[in-house]
C-alpha positions in Angstrom: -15.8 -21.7 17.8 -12.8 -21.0 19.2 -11.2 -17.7 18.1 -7.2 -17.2 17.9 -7.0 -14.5 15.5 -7.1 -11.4 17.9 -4.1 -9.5 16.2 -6.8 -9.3 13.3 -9.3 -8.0 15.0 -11.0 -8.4 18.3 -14.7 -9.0 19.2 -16.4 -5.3 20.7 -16.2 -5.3 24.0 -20.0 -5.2 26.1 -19.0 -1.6 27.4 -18.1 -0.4 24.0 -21.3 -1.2 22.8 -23.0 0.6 25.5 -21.2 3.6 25.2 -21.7 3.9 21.7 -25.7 3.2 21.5 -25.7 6.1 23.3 -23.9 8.4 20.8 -26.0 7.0 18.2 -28.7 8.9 19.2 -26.9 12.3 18.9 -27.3 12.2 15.3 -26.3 16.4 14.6 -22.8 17.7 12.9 -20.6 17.9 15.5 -19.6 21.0 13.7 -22.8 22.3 13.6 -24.2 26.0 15.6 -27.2 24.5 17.4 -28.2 22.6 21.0 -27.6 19.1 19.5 -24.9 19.7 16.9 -23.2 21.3 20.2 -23.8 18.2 22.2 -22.2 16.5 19.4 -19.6 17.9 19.6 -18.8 18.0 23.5 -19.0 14.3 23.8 -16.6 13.9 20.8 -14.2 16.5 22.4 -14.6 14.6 26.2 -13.8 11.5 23.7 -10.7 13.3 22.8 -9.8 14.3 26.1 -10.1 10.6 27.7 -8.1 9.1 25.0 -5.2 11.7 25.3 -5.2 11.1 29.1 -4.7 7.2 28.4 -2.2 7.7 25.5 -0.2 10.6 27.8 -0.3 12.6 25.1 -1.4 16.1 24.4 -5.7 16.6 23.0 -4.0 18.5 20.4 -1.7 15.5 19.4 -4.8 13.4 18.8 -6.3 13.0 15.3 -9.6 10.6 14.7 -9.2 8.9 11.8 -10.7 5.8 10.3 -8.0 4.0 11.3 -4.1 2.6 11.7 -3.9 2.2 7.3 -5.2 6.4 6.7 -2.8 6.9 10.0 0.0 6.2 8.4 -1.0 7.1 5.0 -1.7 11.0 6.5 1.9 10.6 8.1 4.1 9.5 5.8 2.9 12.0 2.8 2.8 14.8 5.4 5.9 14.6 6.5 7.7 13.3 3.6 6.0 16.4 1.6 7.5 18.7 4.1 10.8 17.8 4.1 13.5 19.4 2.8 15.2 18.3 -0.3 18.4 17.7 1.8 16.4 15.2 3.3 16.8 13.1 0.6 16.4 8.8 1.9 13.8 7.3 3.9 14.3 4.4 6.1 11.4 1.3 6.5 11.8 -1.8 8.3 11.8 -4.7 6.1 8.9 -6.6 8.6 6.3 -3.5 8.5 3.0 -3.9 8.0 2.4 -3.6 4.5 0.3 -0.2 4.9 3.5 1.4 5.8 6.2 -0.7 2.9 3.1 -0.2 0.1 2.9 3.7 1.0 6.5 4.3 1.6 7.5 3.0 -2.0 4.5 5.1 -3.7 5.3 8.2 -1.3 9.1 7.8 -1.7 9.0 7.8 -5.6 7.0 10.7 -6.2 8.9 12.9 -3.5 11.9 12.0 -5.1 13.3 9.9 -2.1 15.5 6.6 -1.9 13.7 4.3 0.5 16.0 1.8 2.1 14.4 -1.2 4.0 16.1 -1.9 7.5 17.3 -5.7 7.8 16.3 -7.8 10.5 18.3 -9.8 12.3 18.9 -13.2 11.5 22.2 -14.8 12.9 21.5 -14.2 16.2 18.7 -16.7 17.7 18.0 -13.9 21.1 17.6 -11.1 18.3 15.3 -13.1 15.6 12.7 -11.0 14.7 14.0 -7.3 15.5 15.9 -5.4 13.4 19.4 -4.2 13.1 20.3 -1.4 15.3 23.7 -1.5 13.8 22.3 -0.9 10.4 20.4 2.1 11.7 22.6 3.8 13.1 25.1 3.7 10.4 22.4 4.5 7.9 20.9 7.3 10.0 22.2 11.3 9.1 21.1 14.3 8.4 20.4 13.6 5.1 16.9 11.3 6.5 14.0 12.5 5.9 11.6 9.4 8.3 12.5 6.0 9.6 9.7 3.7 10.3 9.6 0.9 13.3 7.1 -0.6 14.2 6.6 -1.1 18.6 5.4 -5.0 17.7 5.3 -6.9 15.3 1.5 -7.9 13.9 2.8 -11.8 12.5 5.7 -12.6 15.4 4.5 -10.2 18.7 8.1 -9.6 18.7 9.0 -6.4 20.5 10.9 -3.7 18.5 14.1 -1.6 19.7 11.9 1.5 20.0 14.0 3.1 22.3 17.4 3.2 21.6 15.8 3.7 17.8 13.8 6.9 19.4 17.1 7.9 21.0 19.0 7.7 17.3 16.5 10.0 15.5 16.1 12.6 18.1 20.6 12.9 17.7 19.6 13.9 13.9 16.0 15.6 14.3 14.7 12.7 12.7 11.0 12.2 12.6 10.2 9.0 13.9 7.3 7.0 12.6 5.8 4.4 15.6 3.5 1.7 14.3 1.8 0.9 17.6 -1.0 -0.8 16.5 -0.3 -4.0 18.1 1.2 -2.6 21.1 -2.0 -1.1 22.9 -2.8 -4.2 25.1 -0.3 -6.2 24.6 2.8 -4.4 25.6 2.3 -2.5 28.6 5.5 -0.1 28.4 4.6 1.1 25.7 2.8 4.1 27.3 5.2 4.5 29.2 8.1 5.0 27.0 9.6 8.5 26.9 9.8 9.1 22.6 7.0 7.1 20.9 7.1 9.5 18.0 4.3 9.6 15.5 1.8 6.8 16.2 -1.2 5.1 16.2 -4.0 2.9 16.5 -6.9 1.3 15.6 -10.7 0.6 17.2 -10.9 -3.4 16.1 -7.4 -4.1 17.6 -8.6 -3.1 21.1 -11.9 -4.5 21.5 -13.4 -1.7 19.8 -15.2 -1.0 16.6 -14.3 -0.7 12.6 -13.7 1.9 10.6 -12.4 4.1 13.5 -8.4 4.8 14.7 -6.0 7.2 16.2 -3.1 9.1 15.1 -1.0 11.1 17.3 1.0 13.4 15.6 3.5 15.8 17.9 3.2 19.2 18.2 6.4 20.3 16.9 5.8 18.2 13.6 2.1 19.8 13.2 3.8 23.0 12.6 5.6 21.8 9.4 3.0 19.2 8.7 1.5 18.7 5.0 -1.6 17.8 5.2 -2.7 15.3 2.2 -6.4 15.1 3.5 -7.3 18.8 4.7 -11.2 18.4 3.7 -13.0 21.6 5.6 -10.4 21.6 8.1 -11.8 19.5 10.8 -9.3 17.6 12.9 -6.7 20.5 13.2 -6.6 20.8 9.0 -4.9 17.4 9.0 -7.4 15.0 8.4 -10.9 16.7 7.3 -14.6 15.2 7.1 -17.5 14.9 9.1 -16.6 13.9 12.8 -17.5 10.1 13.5 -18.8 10.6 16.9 -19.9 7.1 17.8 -16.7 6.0 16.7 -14.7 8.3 18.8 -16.8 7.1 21.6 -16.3 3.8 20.6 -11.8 3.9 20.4 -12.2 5.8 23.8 -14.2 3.4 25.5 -12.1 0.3 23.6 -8.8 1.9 25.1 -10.2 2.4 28.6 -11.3 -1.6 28.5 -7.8 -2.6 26.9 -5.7 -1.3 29.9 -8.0 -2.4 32.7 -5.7 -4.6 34.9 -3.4 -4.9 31.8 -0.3 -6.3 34.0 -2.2 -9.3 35.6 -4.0 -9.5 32.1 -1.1 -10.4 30.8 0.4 -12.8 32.5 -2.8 -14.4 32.0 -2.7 -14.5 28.5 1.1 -15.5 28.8 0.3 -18.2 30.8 -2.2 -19.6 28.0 0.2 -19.2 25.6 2.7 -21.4 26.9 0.4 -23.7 27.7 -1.4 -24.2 24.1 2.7 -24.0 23.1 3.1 -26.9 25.5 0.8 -28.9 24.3 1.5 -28.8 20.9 5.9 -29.3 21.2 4.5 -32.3 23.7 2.7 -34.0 20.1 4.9 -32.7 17.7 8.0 -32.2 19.4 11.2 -31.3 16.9 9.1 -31.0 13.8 6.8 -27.9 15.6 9.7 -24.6 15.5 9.0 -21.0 17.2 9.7 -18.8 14.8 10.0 -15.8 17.0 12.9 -14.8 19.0 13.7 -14.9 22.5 10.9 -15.3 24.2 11.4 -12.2 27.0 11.1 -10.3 23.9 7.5 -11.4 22.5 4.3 -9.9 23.6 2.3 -12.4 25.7 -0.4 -13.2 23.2 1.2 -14.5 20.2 2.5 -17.6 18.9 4.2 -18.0 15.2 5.1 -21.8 14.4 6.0 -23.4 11.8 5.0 -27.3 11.3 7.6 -29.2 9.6 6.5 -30.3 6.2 2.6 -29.5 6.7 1.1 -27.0 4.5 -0.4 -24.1 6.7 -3.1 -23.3 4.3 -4.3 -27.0 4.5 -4.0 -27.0 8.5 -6.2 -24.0 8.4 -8.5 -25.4 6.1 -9.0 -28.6 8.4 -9.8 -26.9 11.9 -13.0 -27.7 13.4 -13.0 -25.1 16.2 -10.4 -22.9 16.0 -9.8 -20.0 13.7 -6.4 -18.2 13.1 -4.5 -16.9 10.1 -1.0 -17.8 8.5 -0.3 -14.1 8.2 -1.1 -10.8 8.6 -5.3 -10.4 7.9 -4.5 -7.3 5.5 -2.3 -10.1 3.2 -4.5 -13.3 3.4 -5.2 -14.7 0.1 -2.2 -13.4 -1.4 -0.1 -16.1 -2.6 3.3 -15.1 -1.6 4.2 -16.4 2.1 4.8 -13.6 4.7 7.4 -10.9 3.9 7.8 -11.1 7.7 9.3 -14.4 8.1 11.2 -14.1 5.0 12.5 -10.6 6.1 14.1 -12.9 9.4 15.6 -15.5 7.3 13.1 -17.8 6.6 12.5 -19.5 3.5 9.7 -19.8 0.9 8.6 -23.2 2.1 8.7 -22.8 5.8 7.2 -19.6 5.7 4.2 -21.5 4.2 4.4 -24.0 6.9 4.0 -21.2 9.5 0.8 -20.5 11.3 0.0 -17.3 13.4 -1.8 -18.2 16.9 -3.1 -14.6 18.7 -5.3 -14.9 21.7 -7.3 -11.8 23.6 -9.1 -11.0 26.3 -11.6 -13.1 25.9 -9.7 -16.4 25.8 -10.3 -18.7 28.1 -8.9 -22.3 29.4 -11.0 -24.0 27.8 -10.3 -22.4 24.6 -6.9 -23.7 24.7 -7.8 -27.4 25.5 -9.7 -27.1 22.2 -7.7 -26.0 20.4 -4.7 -28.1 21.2 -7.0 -30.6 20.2 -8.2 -29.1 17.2 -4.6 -28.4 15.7 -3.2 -31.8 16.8 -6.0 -33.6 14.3 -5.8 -30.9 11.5 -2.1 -31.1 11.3 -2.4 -34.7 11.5 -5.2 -35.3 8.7 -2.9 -33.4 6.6 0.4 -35.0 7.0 -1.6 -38.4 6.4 -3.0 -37.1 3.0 0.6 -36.2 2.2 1.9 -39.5 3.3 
C-alpha cells in the first residue's frame, strides 16, 4: 500500500522501537523510593532533558502528556481559569484543529468569556489559507484573556503568521496558544523562532508512538497556571498520573529521528510533492485546483486538491494503493465537509471535492508513480459512474 496520510499519523520509526523495548523492561513507578523505581525515573528525566535540548526550551517548560488533544485541553482551562475577569474575550482561529475550537467554546462559556473566531483570508490568492493579521490586531487589547494560532495547518500545510502574531500578544501580555503539532518535521523554523508561546506535540505525528505528547508551558505562565488535571502532583502539579516512561522514551527518540537532516529532508519531500502535483494537473489539468495558498508558504509535505465535480469520499473509496484522508483524521466520518476549507472561502460542494495528500519520511519515488496512477483511475471510475 502506498501510504499518504502522514499528517494523521506516521509509522514508528525502527530506532523508536528500540529505544523503547528497552524501557519496557523497567517496569517500577518512576515515583517510587527504590533501585528500579529510581532507574525509572532517571531515564524518564534524561527523556526530559533530550527533548528540552531539541525543543530549546527549558526541562521545566516540558510536560508529558498523552498527547497534542489533553495539551491543549490542560492549556486552555489553565489559563483561561486564571485569568482575570478584565480579561474578558478569547480569540481562536476559525481553521484550528477542532481540539482547540471544541474546547475553547466549552472553556469559554463556563469562564464567562466571548470567544471570537479569527477570519482567514480569502480575497487574496498569496494569503489563502492564513489568517487575518488585520483582524488581530484590531481585535487584540487588554481586555484578551488567550488567542490561539496554530504554526501549520493539519488539512492545507499552510504556514501561520506566528511571528508578527507572537509580536502582537507580547505588546498586551497576551498568552499566546501555539498549535505546533504539525510543525515538528515539517517546518524547520519553527524551533527557531524567538516567541512560540505555549505549545505542543504529539508521538504519532513524528514517527513516534500513541497515546504519548508534549506540552511546553512557559515559566512565567506556570506561576499563574490553573491546573485542571493536578492528580498527585506529578508533572510540576499540572498534569498528574503515573509517569509513562516508555512513552517519554518513545517522543524523545521520535523527535531526535524527525530533525535528522531535516533541511535536505525536506526538499526531498518537496520535490515529491510537486512531482505527484505534476502528474496529476498533467491528466486533469483545469478541473484539478490547489486549494492552498502560495506555495512558498506551504510545508513541503502537503497537498490539498480539489477535483472538479468528483466526489472525494468516492475517490477514496476507489483507490487501490494509496491511502489518504479528505480531512483532518480527528473529523473523518463526520458528515460536514472541512471547517478548514470553508473557513478560506470555499463552498459546501468543493469542499467535498477536496482531498488531503501528506507524505513522510518514509515516502519514496516509487510511491509517487503509484499513486499518480492510482488517483488517475479512481478519479476516473468515478466521474464515469457519474456520467
Amino acid at each position: 500500500m502506498t501510504y499518504l496520510d502522514n499528517n494523521a499519523s506516521t509509522p514508528m520509526a525502527p530506532t523508536v522501537k528500540v529505544e523503547m523495548a528497552k524501557a519496557f523492561d523497567l517496569y517500577a513507578n518512576p515515583n517510587g523510593i527504590y533501585s528500579q523505581s529510581k532507574l525509572a525515573e532517571s531515564l524518564f528525566e534524561s527523556a526530559r532533558t533530550s527533548v528540552a535540548n531539541s525543543l530549546n526550551v527549558l526541562e521545566s517548560e516540558v510536560i508529558f502528556t498523552s498527547g497534542s488533544t489533553e495539551a491543549i485541553t490542560l492549556a486552555i482551562w489553565g489559563v483561561l481559569l486564571a485569568a482575570p475577569v478584565s480579561r474578558s474575550k478569547v480569540l481562536v482561529s476559525s481553521i484550528e484543529h477542532s481540539a482547540i475550537i471544541e474546547t475553547a467554546k466549552v472553556a469559554c462559556k463556563i469562564t464567562g468569556k466571548e470567544l471570537i473566531f479569527i477570519p482567514a483570508n480569502i480575497s487574496d490568492s498569496s494569503l489563502l489559507g492564513e489568517v487575518d493579521v488585520d483582524f488581530i490586531h484590531s481585535h487584540l487589547d487588554a481586555e484578551t484573556a488567550l488567542i490561539a494560532l496554530m504554526a501549520v495547518n493539519n488539512e492545507t500545510g499552510v504556514i501561520q503568521p506566528i511571528e508578527s502574531i507572537s509580536r502582537l500578544a507580547a505588546e498586551y501580555d497576551i498568552p499566546l496558544l501555539c498549535d505546533s503539532t504539525q510543525a515538528l518535521g515539517k517546518w524547520e523554523r519553527f524551533l527557531s523562532l524567538e516567541n512560540r508561546g505555549i505549545f505542543m506535540l504529539s508521538g504519532h505525528k513524528i514517527y513516534g508512538p500513541k497515546g504519548v505528547g508534549i506540552l511546553v508551558l512557559p515559566r512565567d505562565l506556570q506561576k499563574t497556571f490553573i491546573s485542571v488535571s493536578p492528580g498527585g502532583g506529578q508533572e510540576r502539579g499540572i498534569r498528574g498520573g503515573t509517569l509513562n516512561l516508555a512513552g517519554a522514551v518513545g517522543i524523545q527518540a521520535a523527535l531526535e529521528f524527525v530533525t535528522i537532516d531535516l533541511e535536505q529532508e525536506l526538499v526531498r519531500q518537496g520535490r515529491l510533492r510537486d512531482h505527484l502535483l505534476e502528474n496529476l494537473v498533467e491528466f486533469f489539468g483545469e478541473s484539478l485546483r490547489l486549494n492552498a495558498g502560495n506555495a512558498a508558504g506551504v510545508v513541503n509535505n502537503t497537498l490539498n486538491l480539489q477535483f472538479v465535480g468528483t466526489d472525494a469520499d468516492a475517490v477514496l473509496a476507489s483507490l487501490r494503493s494509496v491511502q489518504a484522508s479528505r480531512a483532518s483524521a480527528c473529523s473523518a466520518g463526520q458528515e460536514e465537509p472541512s471547517h478548514v476549507l470553508i473557513a478560506m472561502g470555499k463552498s459546501w460542494k468543493e469542499a467535498e471535492e477536496s482531498i488531503r495528500l501528506s507524505l513522510g519520511r518514509f515516502t519514496t519515488n516509487e510511491d509517487i508513480d503509484v499513486a499518480s496512477l492510482d488517483l488517475v483511475s479512481a478519479i476516473s471510475r468515478v466521474r464515469e459512474f457519474n456520467e
